[in-house]
C-alpha positions in Angstrom: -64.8 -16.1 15.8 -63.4 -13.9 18.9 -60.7 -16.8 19.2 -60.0 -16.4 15.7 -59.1 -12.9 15.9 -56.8 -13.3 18.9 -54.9 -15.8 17.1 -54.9 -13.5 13.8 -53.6 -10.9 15.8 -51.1 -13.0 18.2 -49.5 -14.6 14.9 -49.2 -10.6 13.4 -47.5 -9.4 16.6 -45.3 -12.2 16.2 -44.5 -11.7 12.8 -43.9 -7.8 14.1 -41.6 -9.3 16.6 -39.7 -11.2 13.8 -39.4 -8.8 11.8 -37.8 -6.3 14.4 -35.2 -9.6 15.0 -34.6 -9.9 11.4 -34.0 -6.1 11.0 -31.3 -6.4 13.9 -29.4 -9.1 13.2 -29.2 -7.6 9.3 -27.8 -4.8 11.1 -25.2 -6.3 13.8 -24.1 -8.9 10.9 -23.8 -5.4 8.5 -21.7 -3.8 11.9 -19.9 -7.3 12.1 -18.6 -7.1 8.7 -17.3 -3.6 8.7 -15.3 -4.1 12.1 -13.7 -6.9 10.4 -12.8 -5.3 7.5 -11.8 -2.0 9.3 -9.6 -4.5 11.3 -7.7 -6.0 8.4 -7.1 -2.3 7.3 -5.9 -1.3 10.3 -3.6 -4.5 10.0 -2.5 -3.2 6.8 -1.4 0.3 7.9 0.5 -1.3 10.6 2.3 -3.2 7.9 2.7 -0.4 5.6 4.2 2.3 8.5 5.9 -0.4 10.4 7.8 -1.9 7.3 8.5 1.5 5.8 10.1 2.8 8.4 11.9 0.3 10.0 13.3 -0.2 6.1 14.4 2.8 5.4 16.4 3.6 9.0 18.2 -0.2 8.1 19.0 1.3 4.5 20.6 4.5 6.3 22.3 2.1 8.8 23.4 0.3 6.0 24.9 3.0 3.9 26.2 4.3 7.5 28.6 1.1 8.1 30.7 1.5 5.5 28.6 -0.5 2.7 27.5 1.5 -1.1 26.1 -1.2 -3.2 23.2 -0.1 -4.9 22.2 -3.3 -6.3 22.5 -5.3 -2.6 20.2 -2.4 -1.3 17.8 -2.8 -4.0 17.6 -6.5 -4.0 17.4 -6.3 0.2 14.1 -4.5 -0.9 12.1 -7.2 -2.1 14.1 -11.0 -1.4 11.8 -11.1 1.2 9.3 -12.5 -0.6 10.2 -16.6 0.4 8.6 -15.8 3.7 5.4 -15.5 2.4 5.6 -19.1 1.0 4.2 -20.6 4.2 0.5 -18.4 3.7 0.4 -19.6 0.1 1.0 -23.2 1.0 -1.8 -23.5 3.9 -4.9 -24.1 2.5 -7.6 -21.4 3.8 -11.2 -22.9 3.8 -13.9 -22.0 1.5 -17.4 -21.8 1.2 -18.8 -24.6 -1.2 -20.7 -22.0 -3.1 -18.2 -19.5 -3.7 -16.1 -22.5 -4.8 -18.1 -23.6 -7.6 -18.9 -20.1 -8.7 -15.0 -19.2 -8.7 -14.2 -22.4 -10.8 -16.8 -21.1 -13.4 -15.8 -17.5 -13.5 -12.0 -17.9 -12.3 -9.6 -17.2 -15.4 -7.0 -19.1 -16.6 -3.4 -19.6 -14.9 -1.7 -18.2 -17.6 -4.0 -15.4 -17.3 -2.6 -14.7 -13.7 0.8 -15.4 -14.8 0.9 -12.5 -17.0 -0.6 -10.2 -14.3 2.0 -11.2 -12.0 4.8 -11.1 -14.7 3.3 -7.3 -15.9 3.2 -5.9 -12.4 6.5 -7.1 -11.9 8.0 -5.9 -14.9 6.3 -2.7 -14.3 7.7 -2.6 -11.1 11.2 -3.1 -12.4 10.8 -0.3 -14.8 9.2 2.4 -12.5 12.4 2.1 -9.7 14.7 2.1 -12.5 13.1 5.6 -13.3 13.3 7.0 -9.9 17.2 5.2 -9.7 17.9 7.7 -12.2 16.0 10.2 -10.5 18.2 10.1 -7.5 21.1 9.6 -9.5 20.6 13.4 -11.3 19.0 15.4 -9.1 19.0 17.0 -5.2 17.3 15.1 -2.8 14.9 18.4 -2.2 14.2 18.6 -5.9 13.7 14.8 -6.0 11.5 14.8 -3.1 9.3 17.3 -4.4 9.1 15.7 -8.0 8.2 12.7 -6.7 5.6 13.9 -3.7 3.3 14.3 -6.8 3.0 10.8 -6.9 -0.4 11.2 -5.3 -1.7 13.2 -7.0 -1.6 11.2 -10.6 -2.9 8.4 -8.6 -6.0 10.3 -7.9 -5.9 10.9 -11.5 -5.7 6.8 -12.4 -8.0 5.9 -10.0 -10.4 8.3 -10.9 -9.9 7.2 -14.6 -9.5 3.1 -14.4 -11.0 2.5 -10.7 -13.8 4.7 -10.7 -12.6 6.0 -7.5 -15.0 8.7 -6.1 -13.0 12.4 -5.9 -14.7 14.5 -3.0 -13.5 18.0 -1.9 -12.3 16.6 1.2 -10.3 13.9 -0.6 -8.4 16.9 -2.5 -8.1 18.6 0.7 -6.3 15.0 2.2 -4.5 14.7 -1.3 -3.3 18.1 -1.6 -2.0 18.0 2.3 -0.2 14.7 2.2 1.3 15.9 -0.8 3.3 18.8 0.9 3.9 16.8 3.7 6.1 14.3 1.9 7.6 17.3 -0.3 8.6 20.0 2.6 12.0 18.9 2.7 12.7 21.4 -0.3 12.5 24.3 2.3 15.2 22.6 4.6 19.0 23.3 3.9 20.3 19.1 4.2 20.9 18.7 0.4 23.6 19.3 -2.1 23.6 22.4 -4.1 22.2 21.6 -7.7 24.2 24.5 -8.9 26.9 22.0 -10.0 24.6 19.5 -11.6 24.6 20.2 -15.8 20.7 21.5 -17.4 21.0 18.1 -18.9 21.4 16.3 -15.6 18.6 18.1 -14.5 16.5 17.3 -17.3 17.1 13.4 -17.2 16.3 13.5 -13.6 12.8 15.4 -13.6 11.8 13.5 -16.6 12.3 9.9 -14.9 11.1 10.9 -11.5 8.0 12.0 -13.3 7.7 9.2 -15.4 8.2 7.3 -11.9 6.1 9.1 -10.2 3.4 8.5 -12.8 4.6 4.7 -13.0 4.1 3.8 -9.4 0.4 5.4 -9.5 -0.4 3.7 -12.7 1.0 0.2 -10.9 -1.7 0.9 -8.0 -4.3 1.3 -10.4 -3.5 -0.8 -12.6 -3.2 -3.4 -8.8 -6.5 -2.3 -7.7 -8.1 -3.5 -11.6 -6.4 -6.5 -11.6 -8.1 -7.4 -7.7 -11.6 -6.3 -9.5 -11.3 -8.0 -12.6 -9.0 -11.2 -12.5 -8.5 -11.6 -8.8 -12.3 -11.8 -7.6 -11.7 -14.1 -4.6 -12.3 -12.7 -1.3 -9.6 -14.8 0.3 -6.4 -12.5 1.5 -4.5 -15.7 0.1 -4.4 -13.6 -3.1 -2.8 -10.8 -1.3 -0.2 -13.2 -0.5 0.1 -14.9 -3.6 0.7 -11.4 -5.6 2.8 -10.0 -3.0 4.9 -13.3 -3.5 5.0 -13.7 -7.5 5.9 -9.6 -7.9 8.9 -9.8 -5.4 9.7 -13.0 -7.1 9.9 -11.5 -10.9 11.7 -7.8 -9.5 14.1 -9.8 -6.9 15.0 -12.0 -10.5 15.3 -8.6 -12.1 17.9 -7.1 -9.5 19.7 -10.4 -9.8 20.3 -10.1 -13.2 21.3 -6.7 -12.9 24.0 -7.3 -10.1 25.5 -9.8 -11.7 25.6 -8.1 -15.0 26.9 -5.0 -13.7 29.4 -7.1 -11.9 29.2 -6.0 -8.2 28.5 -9.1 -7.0 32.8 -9.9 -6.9 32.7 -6.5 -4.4 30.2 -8.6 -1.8 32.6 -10.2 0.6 35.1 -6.9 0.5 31.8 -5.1 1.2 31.2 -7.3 4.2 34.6 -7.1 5.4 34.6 -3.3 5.6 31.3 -3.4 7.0 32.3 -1.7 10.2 29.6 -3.3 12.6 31.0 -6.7 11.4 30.0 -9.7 8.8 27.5 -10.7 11.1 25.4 -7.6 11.7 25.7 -7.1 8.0 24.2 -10.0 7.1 21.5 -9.3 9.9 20.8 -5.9 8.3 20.2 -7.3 4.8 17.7 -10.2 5.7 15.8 -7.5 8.5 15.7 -4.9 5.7 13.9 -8.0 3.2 11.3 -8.7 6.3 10.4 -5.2 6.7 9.9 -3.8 3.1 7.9 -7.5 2.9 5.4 -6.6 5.4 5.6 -3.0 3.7 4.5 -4.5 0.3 1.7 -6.9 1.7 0.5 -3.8 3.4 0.5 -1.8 0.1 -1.2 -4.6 -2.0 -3.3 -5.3 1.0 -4.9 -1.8 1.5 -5.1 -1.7 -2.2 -7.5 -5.0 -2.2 -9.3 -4.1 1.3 -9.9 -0.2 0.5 -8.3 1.0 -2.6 -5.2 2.0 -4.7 -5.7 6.0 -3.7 -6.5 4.7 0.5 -3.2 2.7 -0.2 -1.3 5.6 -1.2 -2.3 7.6 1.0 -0.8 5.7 3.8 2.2 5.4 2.3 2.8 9.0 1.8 1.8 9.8 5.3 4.3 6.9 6.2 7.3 9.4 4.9 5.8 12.1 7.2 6.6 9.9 10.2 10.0 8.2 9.2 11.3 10.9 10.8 10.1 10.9 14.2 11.9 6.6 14.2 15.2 8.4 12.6 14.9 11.4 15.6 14.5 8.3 18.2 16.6 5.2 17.2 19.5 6.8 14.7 19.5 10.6 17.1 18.2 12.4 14.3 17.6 15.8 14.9 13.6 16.9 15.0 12.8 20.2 13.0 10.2 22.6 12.5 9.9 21.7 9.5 9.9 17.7 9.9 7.1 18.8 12.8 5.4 20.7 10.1 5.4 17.7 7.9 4.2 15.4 10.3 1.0 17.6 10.9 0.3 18.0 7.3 0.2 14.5 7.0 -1.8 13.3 9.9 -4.0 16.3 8.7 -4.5 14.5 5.5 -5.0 11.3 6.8 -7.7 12.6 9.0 -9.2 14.1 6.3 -9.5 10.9 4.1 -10.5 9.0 7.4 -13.2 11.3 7.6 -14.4 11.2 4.1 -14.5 7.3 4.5 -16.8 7.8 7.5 -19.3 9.7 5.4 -19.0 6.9 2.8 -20.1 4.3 6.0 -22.4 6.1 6.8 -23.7 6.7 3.6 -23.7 2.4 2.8 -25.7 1.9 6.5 -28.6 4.6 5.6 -28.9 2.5 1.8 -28.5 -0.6 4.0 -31.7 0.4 6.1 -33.9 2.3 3.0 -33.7 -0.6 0.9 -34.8 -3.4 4.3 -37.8 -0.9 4.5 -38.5 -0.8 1.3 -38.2 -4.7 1.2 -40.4 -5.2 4.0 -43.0 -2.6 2.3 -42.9 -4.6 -0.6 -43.9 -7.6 1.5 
């Protein structure tokens, strides 16, 4: 009977002991995960500041040189997308059960089709709309206009993403926001006293609209990964990445050659004044860096979320400056200083609240093992 006991109570330290295992490799798989998705996201950003602001200082290079076509500059902006045909190509393994589940609950090609083809569209429309808004009104003006891009996009996530609005998100929201719109205190810009009340008009209206647009697109993104795109595979970054430069490169096609400017391409090249060669060089560095800058986009929208996403961004035009003040001599002001500080302020801030949100997810992680192990 005494050797009974022992053993009863040998096999429940033992079951103690693997327990306490169980418990700890739930919890370094859970710590695991979260470095490896905190590592994609960091990936991401990189993509997002390194693309965005090696873009635009080739854009100003561009325009520098001698060279004005609109619709080259647009097009160099997303024909980058045929370098992205190599990651959609390789196969990426898969599980066998998330396989068969995604062949049952997977939709339909054409259904992804039209996703790609809307996005696309949409994309199209909402650069047309700030096009216009650049065309019609100051830079300061259009800067501050279309700094409030943000701020919808809190609005449509909130609405079709059921994105979580916190006090210190506002306070991240509200700061990145001025960042990217202090250049209406700095004296750089043309005086809008000679641009008409109508001119005016057709420019706030489309940069709104745009402004609007491009946080309805990220939202509209984000819905599409959590409805249609359920995979957990960054192949479908890739793949939408691809098929939306595809359909707005087409669109900027059609456009140059409507409008006629492509017969102005080889004058344009021979006036470059750096040379054909470095033109050319340019254009196909300026495609490679706003591609990186739209897989990071999509990418943080998939990995984090449409609002995380834009957030980056906008601190992204916070720190375009400090490249301009070191590769193109640009000179560093208070107020470009200023900017930068609001914006790593804000990012901080949203850092922060995602913290709290980890955090949060660990301590439900552990409360419902207890209350598992209670149970049994």
């Amino acid at each position: 009977m005494e050797g009974a006991h022992e053993k009863l109570l040998h096999l429940t330290f033992d079951e103690a002991e693997g327990t306490k295992s169980s418990e700890n490799a739930k919890d370094s798989s859970f710590q695991s995960s979260k470095f490896i998705l905190w590592l994609q996201i960091f990936i991401f950003t990189f993509f997002v500041l390194a693309g965005q602001a090696v873009g635009t200082l080739l854009g100003r290079v561009y325009y520098e040189q001698g060279a004005n076509s609109r619709w080259i500059a647009t097009l160099a902006q997303t024909a980058g997308f045929p370098i992205l045909l190599p990651f959609i190509c390789y196969p990426s393994p898969k599980n066998h059960n998330e396989e068969n589940e995604l062949s049952v609950h997977q939709p339909s090609i054409l259904v992804h089709a039209s996703v790609y083809i809307f996005l696309g569209l949409f994309q199209v429309a909402n650069s047309m709309l700030f096009t216009l808004g650049v065309q019609y009104l100051p830079a300061s003006t259009y800067s501050l206009v279309s700094g409030s891009q943000l701020a919808f996009n809190v609005l449509t996530s909130f609405l079709l993403n059921g994105q979580k609005i916190t006090p210190i998100i506002l306070n991240s929201v509200v700061l990145l926001s001025f960042s990217s719109s202090v250049i209406i205190f700095q004296d750089e810009t043309g005086v809008s006293g000679d641009i008409s009340q109508k001119s005016l008009l057709i420019g706030f209206t489309a940069t709104t609209f745009g402004s609007l647009g491009y946080a309805l697109q990220f939202s509209l993104t984000e819905l599409a990964f959590q409805k249609v795109f359920k995979s957990g595979s960054l192949k479908v970054v890739m793949k939408m990445s691809f098929f939306i430069g595809l359909f707005v490169t087409l669109a900027s096609l059609t456009g140059l050659f409507a409008s006629g400017n492509w017969r102005d391409l080889e004058k344009e090249m021979g006036e470059y004044r750096s040379g054909k060669l470095l033109y050319v060089i340019n254009l196909v560095c300026t495609a490679i860096s706003w591609q990186l800058y739209a897989v990071g986009s999509i990418g943080l929208v998939f990995k984090a979320s449409s609002l995380f996403s834009n957030v980056i961004i906008n601190l992204g035009s916070s720190v375009v400056p400090i490249f301009a003040m070191v590769f193109l001599k640009d000179r560093m002001t208070g107020l470009k200083v200023f900017s930068l500080l609001l914006g790593l302020w804000g990012y901080a801030s949203y850092i922060y609240q995602q913290y709290l949100d980890d955090v949060e997810a660990k301590a439900c992680e552990v409360s419902k093992s207890l209350a598992e192990d209670d149970d049994f």
